[in-house]
N, C-alpha and C positions, 0 to 999 in steps of 0.2 A: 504494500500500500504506500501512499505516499506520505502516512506520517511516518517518517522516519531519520530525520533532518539528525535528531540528537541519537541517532539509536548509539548504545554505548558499544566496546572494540571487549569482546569478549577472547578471552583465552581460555585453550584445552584444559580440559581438567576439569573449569569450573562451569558454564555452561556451554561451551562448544559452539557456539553459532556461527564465529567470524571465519576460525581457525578448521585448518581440513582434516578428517579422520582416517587413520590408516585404511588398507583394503579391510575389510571382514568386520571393522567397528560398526555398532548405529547405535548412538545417542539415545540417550534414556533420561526423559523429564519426568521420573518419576520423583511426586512431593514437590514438584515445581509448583509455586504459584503466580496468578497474577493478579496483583491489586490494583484498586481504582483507587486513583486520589482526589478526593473528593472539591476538594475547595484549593488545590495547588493553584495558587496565582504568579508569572512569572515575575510580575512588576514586583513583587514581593519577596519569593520561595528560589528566584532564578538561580543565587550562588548554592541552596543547596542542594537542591536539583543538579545542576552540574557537577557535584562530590561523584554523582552516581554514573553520570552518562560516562566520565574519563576512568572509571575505576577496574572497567575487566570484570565486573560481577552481575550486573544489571541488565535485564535488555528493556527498553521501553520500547514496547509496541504501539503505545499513542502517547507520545511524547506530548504536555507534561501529566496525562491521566493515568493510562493503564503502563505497570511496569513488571515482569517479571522475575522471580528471585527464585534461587536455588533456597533449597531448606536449610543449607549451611550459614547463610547469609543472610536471612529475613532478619535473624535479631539487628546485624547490624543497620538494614534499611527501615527496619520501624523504632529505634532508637534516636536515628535523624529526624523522620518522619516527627516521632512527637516532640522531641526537642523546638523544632521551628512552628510545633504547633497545627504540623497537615495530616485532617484529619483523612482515614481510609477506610476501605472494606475489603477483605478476601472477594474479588470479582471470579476469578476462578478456583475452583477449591485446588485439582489435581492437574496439571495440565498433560501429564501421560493417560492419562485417561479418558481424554477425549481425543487425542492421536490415537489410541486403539478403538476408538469409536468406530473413526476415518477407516480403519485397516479390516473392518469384517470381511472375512471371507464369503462373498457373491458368483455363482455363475457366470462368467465372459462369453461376450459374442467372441467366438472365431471368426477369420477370413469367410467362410461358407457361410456366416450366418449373419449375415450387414442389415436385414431387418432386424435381426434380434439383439443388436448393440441398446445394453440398458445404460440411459441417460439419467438413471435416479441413484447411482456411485460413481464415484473417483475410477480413473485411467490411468495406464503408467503411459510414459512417453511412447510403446511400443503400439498399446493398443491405438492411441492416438491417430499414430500414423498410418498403422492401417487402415483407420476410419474413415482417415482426407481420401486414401485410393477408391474404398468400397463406394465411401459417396457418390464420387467421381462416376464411376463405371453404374451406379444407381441411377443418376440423373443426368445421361449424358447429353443429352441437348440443355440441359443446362448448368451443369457444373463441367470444371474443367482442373486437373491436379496442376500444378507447377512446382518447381524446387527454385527457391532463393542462395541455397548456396547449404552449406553445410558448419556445422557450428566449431566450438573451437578444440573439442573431444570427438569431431566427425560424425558426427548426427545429423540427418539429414533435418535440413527447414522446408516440411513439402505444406505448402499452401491450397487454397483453393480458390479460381475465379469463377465468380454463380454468376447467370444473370441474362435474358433469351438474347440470340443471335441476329444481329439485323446487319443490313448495308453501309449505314454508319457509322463514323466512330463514336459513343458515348462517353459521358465523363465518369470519372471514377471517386469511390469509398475505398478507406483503408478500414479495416478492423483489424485487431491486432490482441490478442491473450495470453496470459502468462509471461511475463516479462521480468516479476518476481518471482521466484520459483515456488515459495512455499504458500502462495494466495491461489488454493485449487481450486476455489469456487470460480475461478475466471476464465478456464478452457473450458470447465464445465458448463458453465452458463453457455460461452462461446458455440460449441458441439452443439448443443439442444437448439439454439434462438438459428444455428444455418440451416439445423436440418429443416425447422419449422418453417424457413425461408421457403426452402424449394419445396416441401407437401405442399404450402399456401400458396405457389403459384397456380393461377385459373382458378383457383378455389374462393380468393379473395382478391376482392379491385384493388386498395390499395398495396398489399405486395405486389401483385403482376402488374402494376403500374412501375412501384420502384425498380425490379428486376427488368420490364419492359427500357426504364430510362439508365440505368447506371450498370455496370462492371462492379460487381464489389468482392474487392479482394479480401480472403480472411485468412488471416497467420493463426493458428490455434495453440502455437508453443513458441513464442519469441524467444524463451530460457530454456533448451532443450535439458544441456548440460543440466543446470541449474535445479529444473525439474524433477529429473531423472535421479539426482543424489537426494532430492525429500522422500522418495522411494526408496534406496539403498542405503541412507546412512545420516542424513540426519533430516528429521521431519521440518526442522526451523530453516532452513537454511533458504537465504533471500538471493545472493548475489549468481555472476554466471561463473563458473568454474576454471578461469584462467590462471596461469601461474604467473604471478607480479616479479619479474627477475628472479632473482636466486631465491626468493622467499618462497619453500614451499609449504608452508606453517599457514601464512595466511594468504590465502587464494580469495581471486575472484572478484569483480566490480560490477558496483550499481549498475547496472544496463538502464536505470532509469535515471544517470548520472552522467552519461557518457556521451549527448548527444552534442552536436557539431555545432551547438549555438548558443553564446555565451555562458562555453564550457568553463568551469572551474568557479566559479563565484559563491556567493555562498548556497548552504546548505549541501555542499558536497565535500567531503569529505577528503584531502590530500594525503592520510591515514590506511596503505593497505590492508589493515584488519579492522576496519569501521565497515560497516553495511552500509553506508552509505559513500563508499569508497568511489572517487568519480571516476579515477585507473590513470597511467602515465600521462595520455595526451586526449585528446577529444574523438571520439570514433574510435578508439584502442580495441576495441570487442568487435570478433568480425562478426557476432550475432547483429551488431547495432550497423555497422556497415553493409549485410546483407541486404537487412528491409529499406535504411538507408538508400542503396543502387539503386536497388529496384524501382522504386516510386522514382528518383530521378531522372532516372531512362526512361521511364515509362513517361512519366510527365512531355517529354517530348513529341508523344504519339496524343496522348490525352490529357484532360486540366483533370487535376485531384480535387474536390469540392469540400471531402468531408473524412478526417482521420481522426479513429477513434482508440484509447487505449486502454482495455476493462483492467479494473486493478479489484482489491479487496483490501480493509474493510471501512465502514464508516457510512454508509447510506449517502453519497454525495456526486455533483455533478461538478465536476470541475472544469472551468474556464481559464486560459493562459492569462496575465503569464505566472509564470511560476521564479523567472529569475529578481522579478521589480514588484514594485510593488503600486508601481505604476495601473493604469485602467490602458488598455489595447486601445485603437483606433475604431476595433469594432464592436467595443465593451457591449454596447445597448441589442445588440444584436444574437452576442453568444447568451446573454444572459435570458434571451427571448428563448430564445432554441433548448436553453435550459429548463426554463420554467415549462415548458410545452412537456421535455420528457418527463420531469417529475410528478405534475401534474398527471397523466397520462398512464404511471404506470402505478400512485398511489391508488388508479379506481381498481386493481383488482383485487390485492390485500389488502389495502388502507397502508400500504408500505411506506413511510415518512423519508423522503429523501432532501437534502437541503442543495441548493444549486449555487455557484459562485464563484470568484477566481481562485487559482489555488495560494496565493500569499492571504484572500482576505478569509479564506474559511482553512485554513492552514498555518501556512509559514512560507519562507523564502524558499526555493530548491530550484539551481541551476544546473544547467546540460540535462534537461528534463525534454524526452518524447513528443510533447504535445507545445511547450516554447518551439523546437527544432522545425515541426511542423507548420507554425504560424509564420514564424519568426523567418525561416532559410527558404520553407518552401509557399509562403504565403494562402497556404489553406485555409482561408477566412473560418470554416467551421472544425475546430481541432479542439478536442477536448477527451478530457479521464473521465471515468466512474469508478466510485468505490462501491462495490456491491455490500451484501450484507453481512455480519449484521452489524450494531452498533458497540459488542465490545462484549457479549454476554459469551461466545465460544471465541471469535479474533476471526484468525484466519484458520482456525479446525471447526468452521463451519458444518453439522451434522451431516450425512448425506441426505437425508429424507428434507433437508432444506432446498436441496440444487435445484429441483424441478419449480418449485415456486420461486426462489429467485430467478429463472433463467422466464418463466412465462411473464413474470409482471418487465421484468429488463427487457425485454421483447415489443412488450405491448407501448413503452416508453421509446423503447429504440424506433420503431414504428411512426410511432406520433413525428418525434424528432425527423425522423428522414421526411415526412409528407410536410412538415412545416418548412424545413428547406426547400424541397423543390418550388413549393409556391412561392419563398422567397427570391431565387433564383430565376422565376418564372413572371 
């Protein structure tokens, strides 16, 4: 997700998130908790707050609310806590135990069975990608497979362009999932809201309208690597899997820190074992280089109208920029297109989403995704979602949740694409 500005540089041993695990380890958050801080004000609480984020012990996962702590170490962060007077709650009791929530053993579609891919559990990167092919070869007048390149552990980036065939050229969507490895509700969402795309073609006007007017390209695993080791070896682990020089302790950089436009500033990290690490230079990750090309090349056949980057968590709609804190040129306009999806997709559960730039319902964070795309590639409509929920699982979102977060994000994604076009139009 993108609160993660402060997240603090953990070392092996004590909670493992930053630093890489031998082959055969996988991390165990058993007695992990995480608390909410109820009343943490920064204008106030900021220098002791920061004792935790530089200390190797702490992870906040919404910085300055929800923070996690090894059981070894709670005394010492509620010791501060009431010293300065911040009061808290145990927000999660266990947090190993709802990682093995995530991990119940379920029936898999095989290759042979591409109708029977169930969209109500978690994927490893393998099933994933066999899912872009089966799609592909399910909807072939209108889905189409592509490969971006391959990640930085050799895993293939195979994408998917949906959308009916005509004489000429259309403009183009990005959608794009998984970019931090450990926020799985955001392929998952991603998976269910494509397939829903192409069943709903001819079935419903306004998709075969959208699909009739636009290409939309969708990456369903931006963090292959990245992904791939919350499966094998540690469930927390946010960044993509590279090795920073000789350092092979602490591996890996923000991919949502790395993009090509007003890289380095703050809220990234110049720190290789910070989760929010931005990495040596700007484009250093050839995950972020791949998507990168792609839309740039591509851009010369077709204009990009509309790039999107699902994240998790926080119920939020976020609008650029993210490096200033500045309003866009096109403030009144993303903030339309925001309201539209929230609106939109609170009619199905009464799902509360709040819409906004990411410095004013955030914080600062530069070489961020959705600036890169405003900012380099001038995609008037660029913006994040944090899906659900608001802090009660994080990102070990249950799985009997995905179906219902991916149908109301659907119904908002929906809205938002039909509101553009007419703006557009």
């Amino acid at each position: 997700m993108w609160r993660f500005w402060y997240l603090a540089i953990v070392a092996l041993g004590v909670i493992g998130f930053t630093t890489s695990l031998s082959n055969g380890e996988k991390a165990s958050f058993d007695g992990f908790q995480v608390l909410r801080l109820v009343d943490a004000d920064l204008s106030v609480h900021s220098k002791a707050l920061e004792r935790f984020l530089h200390s190797n012990k702490f992870d906040f996962w919404d910085y300055p609310r929800d923070v996690m702590t090894s059981p070894i170490h709670k005394a010492e962060l509620v010791s501060v806590l009431n010293t300065h007077g911040i009061n808290f709650i145990v927000w999660i009791e266990d947090v190993q135990k709802l990682i093995d929530g995530q991990h119940r053993i379920f029936p898999r579609a095989t290759a042979s069975q591409p109708d029977q891919f169930d969209y109500s559990v978690y994927h490893t990167y393998k099933e994933i990608d066999q899912w872009v092919r089966d799609t592909a070869a399910r909807y072939p007048t209108l889905a189409e497979e592509f490969v971006l390149g391959t990640s930085y552990e050799d895993r293939v980036m195979r994408a998917l362009k949906i959308g009916s065939s005509t004489n000429t050229m259309k403009k183009a969507l990005w959608i794009q999932t998984g970019i931090h490895a450990r926020e799985w509700v955001s392929p998952a969402t991603g998976l269910w809201m494509t397939n829903q795309l192409l069943a709903d073609y001819s079935n419903d006007d306004e998709v075969t309208m959208l699909l009739d007017t636009y290409d939309m390209y969708i990456l369903p695993l931006m963090n292959p690597d990245g992904y791939e080791y919350t499966w094998t070896h540690n469930r927390m682990w946010r960044k993509t899997r590279s090795i920073n020089g000789n350092d092979t302790l602490c591996v890996g950089t923000d991919a949502n820190r790395n993009w090509g436009f007003e890289w380095g500033g703050w809220g990234a990290s110049p720190i290789p074992c910070s989760y929010t690490y931005r990495g040596p230079y700007a484009m250093s990750e050839i995950e972020v280089r791949n998507v990168a090309n792609f839309i740039k090349n591509q851009t010369e056949k077709q204009e990009f109208v509309f790039f999107m980057d699902i994240h998790s968590y926080s119920q939020l709609w976020l609008n650029p920029w993210g490096y200033s804190k500045e309003d866009t040129d096109d403030y009144d306009e993303q903030m339309l297109i925001g309201q539209t999806f929230t609106e939109a997709l609170k009619s199905v559960y009464r799902t509360t989403y709040t819409y906004g730039s990411i410095t004013d319902l955030l914080y600062v964070a530069s070489g961020t995704s959705v600036d890169w795309a405003y900012g380099a590639m001038s995609i008037k409509y660029s913006h994040s979602i944090e899906l659900r929920d608001e802090g009660e699982y994080g990102f070990l979102l249950p799985p009997e949740q995905i179906i219902p977060t991916a149908e109301e994000t659907y119904v908002g994604m929906i809205a938002a694409l039909v509101h553009l076009t007419d703006r557009l139009n």
